[in-house]
Each structure stands twice: as structure tokens, then as C-alpha cells.
N, C-alpha and C positions, 0 to 999 in steps of 0.2 A: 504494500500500500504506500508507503515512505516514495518509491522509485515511482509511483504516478503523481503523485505531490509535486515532489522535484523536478518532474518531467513537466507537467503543470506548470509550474512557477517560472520555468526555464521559456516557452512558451507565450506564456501573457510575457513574459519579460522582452522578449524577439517580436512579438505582437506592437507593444508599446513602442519600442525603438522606430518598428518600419513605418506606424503610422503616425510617431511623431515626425518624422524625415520628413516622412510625403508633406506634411502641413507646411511643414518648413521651408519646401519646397514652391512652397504657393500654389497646390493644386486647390486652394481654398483662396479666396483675397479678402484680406480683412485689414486694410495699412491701420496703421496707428493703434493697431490691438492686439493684442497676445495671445494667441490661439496656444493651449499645450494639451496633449495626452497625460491623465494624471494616473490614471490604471486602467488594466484592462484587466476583464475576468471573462475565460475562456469555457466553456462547457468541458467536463471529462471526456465525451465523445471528439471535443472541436467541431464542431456543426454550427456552433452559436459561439460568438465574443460580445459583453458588453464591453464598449468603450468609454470613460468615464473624459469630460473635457472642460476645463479649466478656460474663462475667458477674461479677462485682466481688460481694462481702458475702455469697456462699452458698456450702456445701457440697458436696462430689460431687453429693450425690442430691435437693439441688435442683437444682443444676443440670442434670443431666437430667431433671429436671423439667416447667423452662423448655422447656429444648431440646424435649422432646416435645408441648407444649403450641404453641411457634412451628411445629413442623411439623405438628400438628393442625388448628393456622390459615392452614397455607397457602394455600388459598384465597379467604381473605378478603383476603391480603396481596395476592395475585392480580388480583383482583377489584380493592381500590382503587386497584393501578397502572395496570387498566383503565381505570378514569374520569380518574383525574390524568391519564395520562400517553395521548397520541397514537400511540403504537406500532403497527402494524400487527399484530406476535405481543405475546401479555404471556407474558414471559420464564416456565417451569415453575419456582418457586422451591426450592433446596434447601438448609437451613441447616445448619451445623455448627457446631460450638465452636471457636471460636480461641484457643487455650490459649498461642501466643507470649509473650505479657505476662507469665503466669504461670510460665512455662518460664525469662524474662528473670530474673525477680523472683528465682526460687531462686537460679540461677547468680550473681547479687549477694550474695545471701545467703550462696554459699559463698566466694566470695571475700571478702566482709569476715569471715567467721569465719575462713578461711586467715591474713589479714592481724592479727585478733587474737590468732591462736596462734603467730605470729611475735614480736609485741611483750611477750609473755606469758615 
């Protein structure tokens, strides 16, 4: 069980790397905004990949924006882990927004304003 774990891990790992390139690569355009792949979690089969995605410098409704534009390209994301990548299935890719960072970021937020209305 351990060696499908690690096979797993190894995987979403080679997962994350190829679809962050591709981003990086601007097969998405988004100037002035930080697109990143923050995880990917693969099915034990590989039939299915969620891809978890990070967006820095935009707005709500860009960033669904984004978001609908990477899932419009899903097949192309498809498609180039076909040729990169040796797999026998190329994983169905489904992307979502990973809002944790952002969720981090307030809860800092409110405890340093707790913190200055204590000093206060």
C-alpha cells in the first residue's frame, strides 16, 4: 500500500510541475496576475486529477474568469500531458480555486487588527 502512496505523491507531484509550466507558458493570459498550480490530487486509478489554483492581483470576476477559461482549456492541458508525460490514462483534469491562502491572509488580518485594538 506505502508503494501506491508514493507512486501517488510522485504523480500529483509530475502533475503539478507540467501544469504549472504550461500556465507559465501562457497557454492561459492573464498579464498583471499570478496564475499558480497549488496541488493536484490524482485518483488511485489516474482517470481523474483535481487541480487546485491559486490567483494573486484579480478580482472575484476575474477570477472566475480565469477559472472558466482553464476549464475551457482543459483539453489542451490534456492533451500536453499526453505527449510529456508516459501514462497509460491522461488523468480527466478538473480545476478549482484554492482560496486557503486567501482565507489565511484575512484570518491574519483579523488578528493583527484584534491585536491593535488591544494596544489602542
Amino acid at each position: 500500500m506505502a508503494e501506491k502512496v508514493d507512486r501517488l505523491t510522485r504523480v500529483n507531484e509530475l502533475l503539478k510541475r507540467e501544469l504549472a509550466e504550461a500556465i507559465e507558458r501562457g497557454l492561459i493570459s492573464a498579464p498583471g496576475v499570478l496564475v499558480s498550480v497549488t496541488e493536484v490530487h490524482a485518483g488511485v486509478d489516474l482517470r481523474n486529477a483535481t487541480v487546485y489554483i491559486s490567483i494573486f492581483g484579480a478580482d472575484s470576476a476575474r477570477k472566475h474568469k480565469i477559472m472558466r477559461e482553464l476549464n475551457e482549456l482543459r483539453l489542451d492541458f490534456q492533451h500536453r500531458l499526453a505527449r510529456v508525460l508516459a501514462f497509460k490514462h491522461t488523468p480527466v483534469l478538473d480545476f478549482r480555486l484554492d482560496m486557503r491562502t486567501e482565507l489565511g491572509d484575512r484570518v491574519l488580518e483579523l488578528l493583527n487588527e484584534e491585536d491593535s485594538n488591544r494596544d489602542a
